[in-house]
BAVEX-423258 format. One line per 8 residues: for each residue x, y, z of N, C-alpha, C, O. Coordinates in Angstrom, 3 decimals. Layout:
X/Y/Z/X/Y/Z/X/Y/Z/X/Y/Z | ...
end
This chain:
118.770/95.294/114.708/118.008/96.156/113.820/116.538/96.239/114.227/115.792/97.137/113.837 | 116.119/95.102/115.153/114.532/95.071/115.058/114.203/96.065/116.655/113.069/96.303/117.072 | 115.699/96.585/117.434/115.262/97.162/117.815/115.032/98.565/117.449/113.938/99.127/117.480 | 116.298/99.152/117.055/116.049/100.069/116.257/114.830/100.829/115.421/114.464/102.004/115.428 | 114.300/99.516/114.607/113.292/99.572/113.882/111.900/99.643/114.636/110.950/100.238/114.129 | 111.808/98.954/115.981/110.814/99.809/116.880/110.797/101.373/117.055/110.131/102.275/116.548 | 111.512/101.332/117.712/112.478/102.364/118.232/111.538/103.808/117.491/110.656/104.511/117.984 | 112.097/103.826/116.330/111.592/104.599/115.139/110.652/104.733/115.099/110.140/105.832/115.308
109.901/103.527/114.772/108.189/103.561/114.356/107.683/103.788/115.244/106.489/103.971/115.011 | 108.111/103.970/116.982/107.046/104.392/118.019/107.440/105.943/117.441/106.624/106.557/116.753 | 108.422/106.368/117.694/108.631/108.039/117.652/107.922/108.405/116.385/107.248/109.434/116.446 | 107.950/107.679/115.115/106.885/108.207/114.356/105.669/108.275/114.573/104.929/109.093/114.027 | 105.321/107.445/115.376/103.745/107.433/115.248/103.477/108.539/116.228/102.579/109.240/115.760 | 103.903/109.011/117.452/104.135/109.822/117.985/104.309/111.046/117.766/103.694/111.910/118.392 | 105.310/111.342/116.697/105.879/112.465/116.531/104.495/113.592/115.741/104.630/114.814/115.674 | 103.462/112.972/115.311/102.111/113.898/115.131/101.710/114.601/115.952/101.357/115.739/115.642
101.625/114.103/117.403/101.719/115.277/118.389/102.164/116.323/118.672/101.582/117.130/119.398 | 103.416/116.521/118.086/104.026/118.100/118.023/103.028/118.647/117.267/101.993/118.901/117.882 | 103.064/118.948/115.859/102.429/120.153/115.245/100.697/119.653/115.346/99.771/119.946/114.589 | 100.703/119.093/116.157/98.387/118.962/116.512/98.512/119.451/117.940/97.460/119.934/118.358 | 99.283/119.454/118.598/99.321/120.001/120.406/99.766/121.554/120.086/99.444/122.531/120.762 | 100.388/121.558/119.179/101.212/123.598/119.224/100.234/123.704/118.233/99.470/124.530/118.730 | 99.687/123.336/116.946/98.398/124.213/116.664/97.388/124.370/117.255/96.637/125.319/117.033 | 97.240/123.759/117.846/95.864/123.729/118.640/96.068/124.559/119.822/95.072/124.603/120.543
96.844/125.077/120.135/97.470/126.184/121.511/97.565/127.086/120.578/97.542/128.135/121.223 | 97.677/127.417/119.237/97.571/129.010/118.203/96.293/128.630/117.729/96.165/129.268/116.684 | 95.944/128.396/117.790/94.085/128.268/117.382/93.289/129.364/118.778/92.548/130.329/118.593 | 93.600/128.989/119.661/93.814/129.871/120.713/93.415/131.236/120.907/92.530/131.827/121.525 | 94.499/131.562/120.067/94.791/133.298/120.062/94.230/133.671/118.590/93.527/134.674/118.463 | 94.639/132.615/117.159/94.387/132.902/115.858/93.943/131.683/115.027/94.222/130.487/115.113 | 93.250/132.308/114.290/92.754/131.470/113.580/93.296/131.507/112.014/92.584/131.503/111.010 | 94.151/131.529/112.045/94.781/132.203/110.989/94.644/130.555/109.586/95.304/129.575/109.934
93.982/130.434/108.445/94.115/129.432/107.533/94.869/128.561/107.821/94.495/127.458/108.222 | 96.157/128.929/107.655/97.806/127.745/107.440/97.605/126.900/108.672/97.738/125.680/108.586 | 97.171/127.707/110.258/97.455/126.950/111.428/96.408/125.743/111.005/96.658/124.538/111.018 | 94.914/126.515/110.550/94.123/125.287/110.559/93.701/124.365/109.836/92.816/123.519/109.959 | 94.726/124.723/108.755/94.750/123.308/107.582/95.958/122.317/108.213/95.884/121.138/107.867 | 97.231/122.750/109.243/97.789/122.014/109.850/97.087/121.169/110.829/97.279/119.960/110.956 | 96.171/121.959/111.591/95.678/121.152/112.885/95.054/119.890/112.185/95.405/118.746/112.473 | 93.798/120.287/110.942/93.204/119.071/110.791/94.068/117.773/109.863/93.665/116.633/109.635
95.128/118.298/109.527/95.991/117.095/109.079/96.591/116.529/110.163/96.547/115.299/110.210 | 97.157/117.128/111.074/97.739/116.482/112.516/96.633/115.486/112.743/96.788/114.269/112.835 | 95.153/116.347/112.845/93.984/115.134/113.247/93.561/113.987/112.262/92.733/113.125/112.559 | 94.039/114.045/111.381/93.683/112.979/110.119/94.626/112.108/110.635/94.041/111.308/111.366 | 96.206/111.822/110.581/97.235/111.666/110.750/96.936/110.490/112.514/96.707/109.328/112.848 | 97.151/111.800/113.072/96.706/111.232/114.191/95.702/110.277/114.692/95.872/109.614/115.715 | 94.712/110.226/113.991/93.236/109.304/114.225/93.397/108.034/113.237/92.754/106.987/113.300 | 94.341/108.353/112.373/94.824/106.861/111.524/95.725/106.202/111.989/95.626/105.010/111.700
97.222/106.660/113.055/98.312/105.884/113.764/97.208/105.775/115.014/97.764/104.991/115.783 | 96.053/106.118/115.559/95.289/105.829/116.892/94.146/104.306/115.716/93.258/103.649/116.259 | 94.394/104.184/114.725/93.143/103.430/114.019/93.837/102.256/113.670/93.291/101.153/113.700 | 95.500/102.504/113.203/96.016/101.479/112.985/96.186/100.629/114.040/95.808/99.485/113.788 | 96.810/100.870/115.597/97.097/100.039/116.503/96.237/99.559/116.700/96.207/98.329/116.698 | 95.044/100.376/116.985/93.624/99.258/117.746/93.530/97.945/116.582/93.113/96.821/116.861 | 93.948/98.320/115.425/93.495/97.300/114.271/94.653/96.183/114.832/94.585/95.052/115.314 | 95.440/96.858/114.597/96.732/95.387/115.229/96.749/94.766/116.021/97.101/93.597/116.175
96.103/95.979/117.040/96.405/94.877/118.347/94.867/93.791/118.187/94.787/92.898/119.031 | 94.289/93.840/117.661/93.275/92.973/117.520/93.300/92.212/116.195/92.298/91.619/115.795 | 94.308/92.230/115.602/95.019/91.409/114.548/94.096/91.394/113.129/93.847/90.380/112.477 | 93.773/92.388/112.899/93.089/93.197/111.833/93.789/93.296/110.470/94.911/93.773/110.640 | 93.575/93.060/109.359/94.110/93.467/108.056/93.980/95.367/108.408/92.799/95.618/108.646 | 94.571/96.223/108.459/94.144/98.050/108.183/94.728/98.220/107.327/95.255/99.314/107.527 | 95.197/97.668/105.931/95.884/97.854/104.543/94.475/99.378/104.372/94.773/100.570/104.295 | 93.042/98.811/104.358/92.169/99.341/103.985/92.280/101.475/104.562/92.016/102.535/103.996
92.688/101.165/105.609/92.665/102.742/105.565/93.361/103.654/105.394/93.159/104.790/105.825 | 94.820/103.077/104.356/95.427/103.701/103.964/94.440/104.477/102.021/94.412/105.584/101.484 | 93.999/103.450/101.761/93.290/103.847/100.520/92.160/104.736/101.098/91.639/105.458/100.248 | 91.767/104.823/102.097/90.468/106.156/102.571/91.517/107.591/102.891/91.316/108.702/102.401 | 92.772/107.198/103.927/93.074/108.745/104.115/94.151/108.959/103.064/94.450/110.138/103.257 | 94.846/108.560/102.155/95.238/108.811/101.674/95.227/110.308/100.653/95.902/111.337/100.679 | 94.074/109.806/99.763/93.501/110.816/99.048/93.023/112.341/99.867/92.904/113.492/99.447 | 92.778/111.550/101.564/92.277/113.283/101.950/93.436/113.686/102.192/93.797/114.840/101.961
94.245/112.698/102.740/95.840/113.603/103.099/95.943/114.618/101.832/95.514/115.741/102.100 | 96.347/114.475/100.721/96.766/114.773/99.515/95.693/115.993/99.311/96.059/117.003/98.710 | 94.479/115.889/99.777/93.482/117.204/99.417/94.108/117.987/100.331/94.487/119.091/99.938 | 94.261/117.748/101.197/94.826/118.636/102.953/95.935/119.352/102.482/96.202/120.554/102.471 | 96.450/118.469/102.143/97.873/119.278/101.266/98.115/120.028/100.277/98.877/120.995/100.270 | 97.302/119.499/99.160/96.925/120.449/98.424/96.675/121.835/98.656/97.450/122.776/98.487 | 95.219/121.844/99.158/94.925/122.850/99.367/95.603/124.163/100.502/95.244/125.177/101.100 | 96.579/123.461/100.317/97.659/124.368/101.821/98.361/125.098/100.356/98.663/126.286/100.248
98.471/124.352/99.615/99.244/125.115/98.609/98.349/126.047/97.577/98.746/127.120/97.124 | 97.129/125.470/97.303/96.248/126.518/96.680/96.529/127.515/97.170/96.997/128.336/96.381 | 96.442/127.837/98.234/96.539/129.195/99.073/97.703/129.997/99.186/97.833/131.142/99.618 | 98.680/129.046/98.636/100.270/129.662/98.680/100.625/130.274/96.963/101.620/130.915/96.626 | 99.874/129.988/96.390/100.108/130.590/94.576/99.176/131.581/94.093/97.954/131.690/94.192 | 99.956/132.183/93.618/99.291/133.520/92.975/98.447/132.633/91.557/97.353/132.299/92.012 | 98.497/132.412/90.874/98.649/132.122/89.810/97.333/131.449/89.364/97.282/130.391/89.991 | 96.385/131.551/88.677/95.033/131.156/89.044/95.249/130.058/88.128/94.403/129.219/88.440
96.010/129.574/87.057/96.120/128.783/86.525/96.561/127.597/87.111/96.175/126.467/86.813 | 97.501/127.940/88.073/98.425/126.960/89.093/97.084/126.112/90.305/96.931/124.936/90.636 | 96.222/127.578/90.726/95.187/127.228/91.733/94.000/125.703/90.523/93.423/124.686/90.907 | 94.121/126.250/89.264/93.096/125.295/88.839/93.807/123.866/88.702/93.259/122.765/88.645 | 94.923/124.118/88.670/95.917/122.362/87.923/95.764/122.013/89.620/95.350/120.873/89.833 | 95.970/122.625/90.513/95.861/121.936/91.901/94.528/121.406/92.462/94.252/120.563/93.315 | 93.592/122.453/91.430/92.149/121.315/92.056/91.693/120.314/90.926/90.946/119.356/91.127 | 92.226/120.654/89.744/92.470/118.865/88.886/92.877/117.652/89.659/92.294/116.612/89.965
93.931/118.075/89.849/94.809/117.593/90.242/94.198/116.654/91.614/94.641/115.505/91.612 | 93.455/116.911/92.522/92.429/116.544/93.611/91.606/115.823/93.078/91.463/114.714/93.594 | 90.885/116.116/92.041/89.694/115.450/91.767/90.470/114.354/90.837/90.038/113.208/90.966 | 91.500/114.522/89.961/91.863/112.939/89.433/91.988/112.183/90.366/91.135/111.301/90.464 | 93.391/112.264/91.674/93.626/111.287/92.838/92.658/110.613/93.128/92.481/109.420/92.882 | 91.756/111.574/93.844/90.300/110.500/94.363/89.765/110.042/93.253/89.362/108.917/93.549 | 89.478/110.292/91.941/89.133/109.162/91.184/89.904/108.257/90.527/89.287/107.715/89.611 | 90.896/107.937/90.644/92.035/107.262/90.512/92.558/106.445/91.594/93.184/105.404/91.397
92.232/107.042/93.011/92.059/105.989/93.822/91.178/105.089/94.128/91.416/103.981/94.609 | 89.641/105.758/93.729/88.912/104.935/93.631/89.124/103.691/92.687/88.857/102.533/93.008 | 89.714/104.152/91.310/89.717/102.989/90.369/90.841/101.798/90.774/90.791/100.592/90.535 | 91.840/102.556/91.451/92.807/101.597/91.996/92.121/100.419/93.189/92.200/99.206/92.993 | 91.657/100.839/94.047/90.604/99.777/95.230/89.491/98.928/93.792/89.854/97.761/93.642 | 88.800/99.163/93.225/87.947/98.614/92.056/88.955/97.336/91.257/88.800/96.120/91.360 | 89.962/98.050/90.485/90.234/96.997/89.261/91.910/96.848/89.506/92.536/96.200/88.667 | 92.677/97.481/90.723/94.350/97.390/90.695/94.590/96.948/92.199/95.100/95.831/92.284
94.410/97.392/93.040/95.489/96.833/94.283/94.399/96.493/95.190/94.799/95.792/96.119 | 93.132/96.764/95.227/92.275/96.314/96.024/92.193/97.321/97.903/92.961/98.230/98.218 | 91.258/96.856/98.633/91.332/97.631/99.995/92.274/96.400/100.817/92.635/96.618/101.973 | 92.502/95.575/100.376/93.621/94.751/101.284/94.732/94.534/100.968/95.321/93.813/101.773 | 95.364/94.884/100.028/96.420/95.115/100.014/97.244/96.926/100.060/96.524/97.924/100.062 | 98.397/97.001/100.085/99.140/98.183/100.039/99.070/98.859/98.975/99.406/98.391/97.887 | 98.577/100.185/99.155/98.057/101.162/97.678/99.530/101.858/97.216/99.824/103.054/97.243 | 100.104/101.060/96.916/101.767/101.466/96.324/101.161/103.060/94.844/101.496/104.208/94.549
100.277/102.138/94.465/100.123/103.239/92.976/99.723/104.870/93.589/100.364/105.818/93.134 | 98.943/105.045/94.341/98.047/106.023/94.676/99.178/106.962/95.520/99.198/108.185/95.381 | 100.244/106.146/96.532/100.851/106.658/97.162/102.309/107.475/96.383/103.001/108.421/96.758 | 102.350/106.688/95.278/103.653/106.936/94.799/102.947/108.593/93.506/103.450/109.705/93.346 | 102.082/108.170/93.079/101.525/109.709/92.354/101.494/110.965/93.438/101.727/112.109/93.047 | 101.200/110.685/94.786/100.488/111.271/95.662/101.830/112.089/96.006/101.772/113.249/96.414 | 103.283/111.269/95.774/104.846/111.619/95.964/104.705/112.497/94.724/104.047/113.527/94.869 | 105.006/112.348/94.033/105.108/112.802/92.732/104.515/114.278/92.646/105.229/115.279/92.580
103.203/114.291/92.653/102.312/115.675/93.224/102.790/116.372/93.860/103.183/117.386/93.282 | 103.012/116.299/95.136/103.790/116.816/96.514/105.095/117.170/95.899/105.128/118.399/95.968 | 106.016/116.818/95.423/107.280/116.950/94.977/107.071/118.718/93.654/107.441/119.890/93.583 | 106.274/117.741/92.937/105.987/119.322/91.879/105.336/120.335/92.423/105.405/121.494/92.016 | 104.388/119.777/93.775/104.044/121.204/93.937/105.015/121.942/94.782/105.164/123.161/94.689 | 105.695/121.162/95.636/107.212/121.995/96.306/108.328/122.600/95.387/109.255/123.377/95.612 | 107.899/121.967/94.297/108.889/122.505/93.471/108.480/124.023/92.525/109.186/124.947/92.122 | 107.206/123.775/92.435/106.777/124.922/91.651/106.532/126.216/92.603/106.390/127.331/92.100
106.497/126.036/93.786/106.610/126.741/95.147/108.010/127.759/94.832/108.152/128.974/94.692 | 109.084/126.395/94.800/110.253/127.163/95.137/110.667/127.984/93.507/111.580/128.793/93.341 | 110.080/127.682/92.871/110.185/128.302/91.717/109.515/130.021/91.593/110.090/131.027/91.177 | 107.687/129.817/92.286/107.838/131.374/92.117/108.164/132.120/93.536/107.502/133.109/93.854 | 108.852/131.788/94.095/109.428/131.987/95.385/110.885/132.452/94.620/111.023/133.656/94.836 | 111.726/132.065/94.015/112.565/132.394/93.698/112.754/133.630/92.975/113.817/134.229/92.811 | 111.420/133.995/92.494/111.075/134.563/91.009/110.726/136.010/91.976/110.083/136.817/91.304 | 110.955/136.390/93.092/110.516/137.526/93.930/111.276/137.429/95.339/110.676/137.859/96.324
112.740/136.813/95.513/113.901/135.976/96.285/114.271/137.648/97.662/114.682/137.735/98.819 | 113.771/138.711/96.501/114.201/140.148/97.412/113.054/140.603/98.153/113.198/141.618/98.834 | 111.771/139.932/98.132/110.361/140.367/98.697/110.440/139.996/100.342/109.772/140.603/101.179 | 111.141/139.165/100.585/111.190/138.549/101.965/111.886/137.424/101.863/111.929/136.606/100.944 | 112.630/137.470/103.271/113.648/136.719/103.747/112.688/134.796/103.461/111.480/134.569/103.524 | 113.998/133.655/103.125/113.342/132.699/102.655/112.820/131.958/104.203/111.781/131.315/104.356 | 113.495/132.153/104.888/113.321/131.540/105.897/112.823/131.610/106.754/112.781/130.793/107.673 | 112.105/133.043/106.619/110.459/133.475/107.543/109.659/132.655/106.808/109.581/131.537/107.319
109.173/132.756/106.026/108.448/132.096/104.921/107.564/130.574/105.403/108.169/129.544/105.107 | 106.259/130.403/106.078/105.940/129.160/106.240/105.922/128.431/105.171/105.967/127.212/105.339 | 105.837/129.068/103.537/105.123/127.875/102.769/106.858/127.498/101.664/107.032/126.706/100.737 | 107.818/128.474/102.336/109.177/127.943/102.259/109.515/126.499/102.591/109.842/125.482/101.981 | 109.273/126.900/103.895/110.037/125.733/105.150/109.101/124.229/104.571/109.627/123.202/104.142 | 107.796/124.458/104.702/106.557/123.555/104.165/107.505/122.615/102.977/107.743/121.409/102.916 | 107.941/123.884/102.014/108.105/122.646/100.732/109.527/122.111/100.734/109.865/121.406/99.783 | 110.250/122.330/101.541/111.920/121.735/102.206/110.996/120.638/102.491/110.789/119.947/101.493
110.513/120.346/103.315/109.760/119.128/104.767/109.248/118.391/103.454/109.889/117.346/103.343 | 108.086/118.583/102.135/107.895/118.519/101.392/108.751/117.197/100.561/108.802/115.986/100.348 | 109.378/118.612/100.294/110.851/117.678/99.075/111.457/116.273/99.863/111.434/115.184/99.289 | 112.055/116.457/101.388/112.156/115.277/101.954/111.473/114.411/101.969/111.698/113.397/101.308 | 110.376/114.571/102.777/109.463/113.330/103.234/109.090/112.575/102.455/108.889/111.385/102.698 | 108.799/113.558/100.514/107.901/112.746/99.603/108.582/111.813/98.879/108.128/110.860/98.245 | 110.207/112.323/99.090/111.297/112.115/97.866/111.435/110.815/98.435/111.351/109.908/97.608 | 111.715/110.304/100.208/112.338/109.391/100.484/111.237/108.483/100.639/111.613/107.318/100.771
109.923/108.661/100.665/108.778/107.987/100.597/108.209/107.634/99.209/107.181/106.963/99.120 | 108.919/108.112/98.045/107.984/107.469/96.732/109.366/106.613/96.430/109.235/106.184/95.283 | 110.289/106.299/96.823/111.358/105.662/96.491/110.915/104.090/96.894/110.937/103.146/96.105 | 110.343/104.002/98.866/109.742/103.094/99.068/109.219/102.895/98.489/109.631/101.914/97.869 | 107.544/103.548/97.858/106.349/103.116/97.899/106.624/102.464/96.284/106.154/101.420/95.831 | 107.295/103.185/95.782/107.335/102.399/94.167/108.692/101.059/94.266/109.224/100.603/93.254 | 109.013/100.659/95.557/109.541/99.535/95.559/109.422/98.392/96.075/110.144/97.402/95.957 | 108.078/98.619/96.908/107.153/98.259/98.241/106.689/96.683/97.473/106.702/95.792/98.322
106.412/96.331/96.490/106.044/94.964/95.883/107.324/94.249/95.224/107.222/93.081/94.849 | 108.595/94.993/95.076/109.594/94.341/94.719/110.376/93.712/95.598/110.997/92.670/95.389 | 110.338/94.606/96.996/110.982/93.997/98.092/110.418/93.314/99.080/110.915/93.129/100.191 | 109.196/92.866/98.626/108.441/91.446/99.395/109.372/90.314/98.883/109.445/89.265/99.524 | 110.064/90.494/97.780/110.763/89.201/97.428/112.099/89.215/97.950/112.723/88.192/97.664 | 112.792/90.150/98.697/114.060/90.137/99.417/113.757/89.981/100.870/112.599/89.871/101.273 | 114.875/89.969/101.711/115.574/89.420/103.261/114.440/90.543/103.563/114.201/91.426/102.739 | 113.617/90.426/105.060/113.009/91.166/105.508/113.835/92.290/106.133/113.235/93.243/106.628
115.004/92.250/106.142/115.987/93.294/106.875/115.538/93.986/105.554/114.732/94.884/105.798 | 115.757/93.872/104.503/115.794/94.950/103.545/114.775/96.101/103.440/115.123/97.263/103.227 | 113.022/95.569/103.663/112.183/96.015/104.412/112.232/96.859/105.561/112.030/98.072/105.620 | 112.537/96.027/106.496/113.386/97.343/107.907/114.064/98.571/107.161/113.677/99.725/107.346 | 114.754/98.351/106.594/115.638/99.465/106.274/114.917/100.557/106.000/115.155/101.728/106.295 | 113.867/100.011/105.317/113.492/101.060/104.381/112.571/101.721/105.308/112.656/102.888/105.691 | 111.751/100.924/105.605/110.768/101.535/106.422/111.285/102.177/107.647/110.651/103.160/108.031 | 112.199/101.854/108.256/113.243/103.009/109.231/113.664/104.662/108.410/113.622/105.796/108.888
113.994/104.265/107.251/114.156/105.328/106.374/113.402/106.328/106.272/113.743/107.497/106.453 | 111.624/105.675/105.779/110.458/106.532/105.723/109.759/106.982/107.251/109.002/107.938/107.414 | 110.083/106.318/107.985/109.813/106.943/110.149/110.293/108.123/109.576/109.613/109.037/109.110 | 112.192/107.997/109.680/112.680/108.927/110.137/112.315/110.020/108.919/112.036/111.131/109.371 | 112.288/109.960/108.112/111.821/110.934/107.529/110.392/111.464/107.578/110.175/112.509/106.964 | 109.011/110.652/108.477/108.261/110.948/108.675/108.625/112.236/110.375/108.502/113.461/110.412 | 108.911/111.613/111.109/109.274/112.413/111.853/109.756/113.447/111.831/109.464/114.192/112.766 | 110.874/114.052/110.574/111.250/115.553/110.479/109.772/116.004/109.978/108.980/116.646/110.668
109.558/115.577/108.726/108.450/116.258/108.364/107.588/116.783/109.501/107.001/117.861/109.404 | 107.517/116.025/110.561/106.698/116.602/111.162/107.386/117.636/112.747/106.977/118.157/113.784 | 108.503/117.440/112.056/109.269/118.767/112.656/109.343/120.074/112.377/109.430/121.114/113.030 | 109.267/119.660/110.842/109.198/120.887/109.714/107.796/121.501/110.307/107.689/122.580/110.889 | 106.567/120.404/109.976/105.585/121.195/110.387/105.173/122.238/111.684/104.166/122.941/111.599 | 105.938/122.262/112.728/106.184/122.301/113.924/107.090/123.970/113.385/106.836/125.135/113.690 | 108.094/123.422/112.562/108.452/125.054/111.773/107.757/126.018/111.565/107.706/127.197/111.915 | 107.134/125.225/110.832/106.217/126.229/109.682/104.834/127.129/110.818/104.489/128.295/111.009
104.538/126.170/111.173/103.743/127.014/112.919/104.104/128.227/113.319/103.404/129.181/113.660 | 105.590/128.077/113.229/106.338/128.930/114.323/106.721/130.365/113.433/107.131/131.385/113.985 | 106.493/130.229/111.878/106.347/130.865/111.176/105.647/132.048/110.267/105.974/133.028/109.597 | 104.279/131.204/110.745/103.002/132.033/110.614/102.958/133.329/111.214/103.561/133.611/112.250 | 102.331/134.020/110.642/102.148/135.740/111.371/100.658/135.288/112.090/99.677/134.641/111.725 | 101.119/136.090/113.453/100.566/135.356/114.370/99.298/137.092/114.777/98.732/137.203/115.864 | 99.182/137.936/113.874/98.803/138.974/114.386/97.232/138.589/113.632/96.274/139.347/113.781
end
């Protein structure tokens, strides 16, 4: 299993290179929003699996920079979806919605999980968010199903990749302090679970690229 469980976690950490190498080759020709709220999450993403190793290999606590990118991940994302809703009411609950996280993560590092340990709370709302906003996606997406095909659709494909990645990742993250007390295989598992599901996601994203109107 522990090879396996390499195995995985290199191709995840890796697998950010697809959609930051192909946006950055449509940056190119267009500059089109969607490509470049992808590129700079590829670069967030990317500069934190390049932040974590140096930390390891020099035998570093980096619990801490999951509580810094966290919250921007979640703005990054967000705001990919601001841009995908008509609905100005929907656009305001999504920038609430931003400004609680970061102050809620802040309070979590202050008085709950601290910068050295694993931000289970912040990550598992951060699921939760992501999940409703894919869901409220596919909702007024449904609500206009004859306007265009679903599967041209970048901010379609987006909330599929969405629904996966967050669903099989808040399952961990809200179990992440219970299973310090079981067999470390049980751990492996899981965290093989959340790779591989990090890795489509970032297949999906690699979709959704390929999706964009490129004129």
């Amino acid at each position: 299993m522990a090879i396996l469980f390499n195995i995985i976690k290199e191709l995840s950490a890796f697998s950010i290179l697809a959609p930051l190498l192909y946006s950055l080759s449509l940056l190119r020709t267009t500059k089109h929003r969607l490509i470049l709220q992808i590129f700079w999450f590829s670069v967030l993403i990317a500069l934190v699996e390049a932040g974590g190793w140096i930390t390891a290999a020099h035998q570093q606590n980096n619990l801490w920079m999951s509580h810094v990118y966290v919250p921007v991940e979640y703005a990054i994302l967000a705001f990919i979806y601001y841009y995908a809703f008509d609905a100005a009411s929907v656009r305001r609950l999504i920038l609430i919605s931003i400004i609680f996280f970061f102050l809620f993560s802040a309070f979590n590092v202050l008085y709950l999980e601290g910068l050295t340990t694993y931000n289970s709370y912040p990550r598992s709302i951060e699921s939760v968010f992501m999940v409703g906003l894919a869901m409220l996606y596919f909702y007024q997406k449904l609500k206009r199903i004859d306007q265009k095909e679903l599967f041209d659709d970048p901010y379609f494909m987006l909330s599929a990749g969405v629904m996966f990645y967050f669903a099989v990742s808040s399952v961990y993250n809200s179990l992440f302090n219970v299973m310090l007390d079981y067999p470390r295989e049980y751990m492996m598992l899981s965290m093989i679970a959340v790779n591989f599901s990090n890795i489509i996601f970032n297949i999906v994203l690699v979709l959704v690229l390929r999706r964009v109107p490129k004129g």
